[in-house]
C-alpha positions, 0 to 999 in steps of 0.5 A: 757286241757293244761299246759299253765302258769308255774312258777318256785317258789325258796323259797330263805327265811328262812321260809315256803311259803305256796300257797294259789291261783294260777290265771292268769292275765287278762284271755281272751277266757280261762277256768282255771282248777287246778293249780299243784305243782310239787316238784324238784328231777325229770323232771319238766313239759312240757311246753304246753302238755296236761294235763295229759301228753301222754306216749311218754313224759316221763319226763313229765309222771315222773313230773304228778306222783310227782305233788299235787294241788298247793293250800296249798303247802309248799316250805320249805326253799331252796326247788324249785317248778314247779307251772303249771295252767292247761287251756283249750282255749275256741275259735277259735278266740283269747285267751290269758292271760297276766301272771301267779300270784301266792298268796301265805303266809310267816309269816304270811303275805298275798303276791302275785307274778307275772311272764312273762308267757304269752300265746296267741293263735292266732284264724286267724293261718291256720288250722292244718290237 
């Protein structure tokens, strides 16, 4: 399992914004596990480590150790978060998806946001080892 879609969410409002889904769009060949919320004030997540992260990763490890499911976080107003979807690649062909989405409630209204992460995994590279 790896950290494969990421976004960073700036509340720039002037009330809460409360996360309600976080999915990718468009998933190809990939298992999605939970989504994770990790506060500002620290390291932020790797990027592509695996979840959870090896002891030599030490911002990472400090990150994990911040982190709650994103479903039901608040980002208060002017607050930063790391939104991390956790995702296992399911074939040695190619797996992908086409960004991360994140639905999420301010005021009230239901709202959705999409980012331009995107990951392929190339099934034809050489054989590592």
């Amino acid at each position: 399992m790896q950290s494969l879609g990421a976004a960073f969410v700036v509340n720039t409002g002037d009330e809460d914004v409360t996360i309600r889904e976080v999915a990718v769009v468009n998933p190809r060949s990939v298992a999605l596990h939970e989504a994770y919320a990790i506060p500002e004030g620290g390291e932020w997540y790797t990027i592509g480590g695996p979840i959870p992260p090896r002891n030599v990763d030490v911002g990472a490890v400090e990150a994990w150790d911040r982190r709650q499911p994103a479903e039901g976080t608040v980002i208060r107003p002017g607050e930063t978060w790391q939104v991390v979807q956790s995702v296992t690649v399911l074939s040695d062909k190619d797996a992908a998806f086409d960004s991360l989405r994140i639905d999420y409630e301010v005021g009230g209204k239901n709202m959705y946001g999409v980012n331009k992460t995107r990951m392929r995994a190339a099934g034809n590279a050489d054989a590592c080892g």
